[in-house]
N, C-alpha and C positions, 0 to 999 in steps of 0.2 A: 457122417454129419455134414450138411451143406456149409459150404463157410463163403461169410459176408465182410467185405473190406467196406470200413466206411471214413475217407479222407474229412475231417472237418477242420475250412477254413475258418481260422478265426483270431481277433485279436484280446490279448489280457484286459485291453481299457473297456470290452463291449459287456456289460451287465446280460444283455440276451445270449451274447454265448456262454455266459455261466451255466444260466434260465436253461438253455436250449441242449446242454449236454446232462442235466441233471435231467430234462424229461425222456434225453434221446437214451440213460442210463437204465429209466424205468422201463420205456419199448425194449430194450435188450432183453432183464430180466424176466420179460413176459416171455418173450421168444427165445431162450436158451437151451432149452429145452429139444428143438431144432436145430437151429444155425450155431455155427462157432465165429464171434465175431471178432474181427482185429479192426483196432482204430490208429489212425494216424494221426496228427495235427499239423498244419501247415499255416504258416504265418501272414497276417496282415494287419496293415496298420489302418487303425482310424484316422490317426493327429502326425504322418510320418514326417512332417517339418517341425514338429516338436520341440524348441529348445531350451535353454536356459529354465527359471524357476515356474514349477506352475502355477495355475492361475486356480480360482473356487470353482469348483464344476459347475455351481446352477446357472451364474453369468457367463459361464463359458457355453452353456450348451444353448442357453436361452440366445446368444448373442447366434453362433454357427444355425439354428434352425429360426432363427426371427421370430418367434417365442417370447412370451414374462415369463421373467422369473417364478413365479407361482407357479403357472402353466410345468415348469421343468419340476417343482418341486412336488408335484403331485403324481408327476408321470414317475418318481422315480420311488415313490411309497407307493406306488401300485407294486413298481417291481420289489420291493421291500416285502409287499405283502405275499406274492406270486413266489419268488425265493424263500422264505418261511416256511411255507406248506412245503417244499421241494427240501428240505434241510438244509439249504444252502445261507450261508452267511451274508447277510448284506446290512447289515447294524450301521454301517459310517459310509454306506452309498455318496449320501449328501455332502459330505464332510470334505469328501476325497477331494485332490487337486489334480488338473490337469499333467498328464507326464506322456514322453517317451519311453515305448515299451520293443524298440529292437534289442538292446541288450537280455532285456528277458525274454524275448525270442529266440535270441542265441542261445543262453541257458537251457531250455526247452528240447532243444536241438541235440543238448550236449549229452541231459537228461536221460534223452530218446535212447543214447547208445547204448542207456546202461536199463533200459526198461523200466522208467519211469517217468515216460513224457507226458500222462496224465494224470500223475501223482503230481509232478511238477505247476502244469497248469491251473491244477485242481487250487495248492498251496499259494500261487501266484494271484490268484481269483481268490483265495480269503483275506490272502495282503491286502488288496486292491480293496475292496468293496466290504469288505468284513471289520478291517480294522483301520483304513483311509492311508496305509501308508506308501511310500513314492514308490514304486516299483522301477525306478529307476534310479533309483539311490544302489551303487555295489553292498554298501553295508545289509538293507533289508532284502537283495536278491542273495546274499551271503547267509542270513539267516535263513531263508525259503531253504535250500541247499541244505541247511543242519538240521533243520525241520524235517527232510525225511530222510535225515539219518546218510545223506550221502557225504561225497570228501568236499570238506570247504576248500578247502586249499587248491586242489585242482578248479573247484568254480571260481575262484578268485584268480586262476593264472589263465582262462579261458576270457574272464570280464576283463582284464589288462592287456590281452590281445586282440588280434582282429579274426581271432578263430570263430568259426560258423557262422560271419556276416554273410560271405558271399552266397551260402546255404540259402541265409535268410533272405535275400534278395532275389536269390533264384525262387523260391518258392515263393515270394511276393508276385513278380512278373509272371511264373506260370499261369497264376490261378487269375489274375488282372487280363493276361491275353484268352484264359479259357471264357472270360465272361463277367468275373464274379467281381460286383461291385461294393455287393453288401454283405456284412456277417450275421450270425452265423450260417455255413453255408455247407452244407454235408452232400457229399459225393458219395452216390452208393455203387459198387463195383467199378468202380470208375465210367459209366454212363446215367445212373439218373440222377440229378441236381434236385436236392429239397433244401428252398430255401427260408431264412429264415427258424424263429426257436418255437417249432412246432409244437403242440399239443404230445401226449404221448402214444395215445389211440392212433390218430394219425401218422405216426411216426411207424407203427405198430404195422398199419396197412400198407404205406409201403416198404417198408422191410420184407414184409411178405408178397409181394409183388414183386419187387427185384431178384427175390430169393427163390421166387417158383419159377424164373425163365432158367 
């Protein structure tokens, strides 16, 4: 069986990279049948000056894209409704508050070692947008952690150290020197860039263009 590596950059705070692995999940399942696929995730941040308490997302996103508020609340019930059809949880989109998300990149990282860095981000992206809660709080990255069943304890003594930042900064700056400005952003074999949270049809076509060189 052919086998396809697909690196996708991405950050927890970005709604399209939820969007955009839920349809790149469906392309899989079409073509499984064929290819044997392995995914990666590699880190980046939307907000990486992030600090202190957050702020209401709609004046946050309205304010960063010069936007109304309106304007933001309508773009973010398309993705409400777009996530629905996908199974994906997005009930408190609106709700959610601005956060920093490298500590849950770290997690992510830790995740990975034990083969569940998309189970992790999956869980991460229900916090987030599912249920509106700070993904940057230790407490609800310690719950994500119980959530699938792995050791809280060791995630709690990874979040109180500075284990996997440098990971995450490396893989920050890789993907920033490779190019990539915006998420989500899938590397297929490590040479074709599809950016953006593509359709699944498309996603479908090139999958199979990659996969027949």
């Amino acid at each position: 069986m052919k086998k396809i590596q697909i690196d996708i950059v991405s950050d927890i705070a970005c709604p399209w990279c939820a969007i955009g692995y839920a349809r790149l999940e469906r392309a899989i399942e079409q073509l499984s049948s064929e290819y044997e696929f392995t995914v990666e995730w590699h880190a980046f941040e939307l907000n990486p000056d992030h600090s202190g308490a957050g702020e209401p997302i709609l004046p946050a996103l309205a304010r960063k894209y010069g936007r109304s508020e309106e304007d933001m609340r309508s773009n973010q019930s398309q993705m409400m409704t777009i996530a629905k059809a996908l199974g994906v949880n997005f009930e408190k989109i609106q709700e959610r508050l601005t956060c920093n998300t490298f500590d849950a990149h770290r997690l992510v990282k830790w995740a990975g070692e034990q083969g569940r860095q998309t189970d992790m981000k999956q869980v991460l992206f229900e916090a987030y947008f599912g249920r509106a809660e700070d993904v940057s709080d230790h407490g609800v990255l310690v719950r994500c952690v119980e959530a699938l069943g792995l050791d809280a304890e060791k995630a709690r003594d990874v979040l109180n150290s500075d284990q996997y930042a440098r990971t995450v900064r490396e893989d920050e700056a890789t993907y920033q020197k490779a190019g990539v400005t915006a998420v989500p952003a899938f590397i297929i074999n490590n040479k074709y860039l599809i950016s953006g949270a593509q359709e699944p049809d498309t996603l479908v076509q090139a999958l199979q263009e990659a996969g027949a060189e």
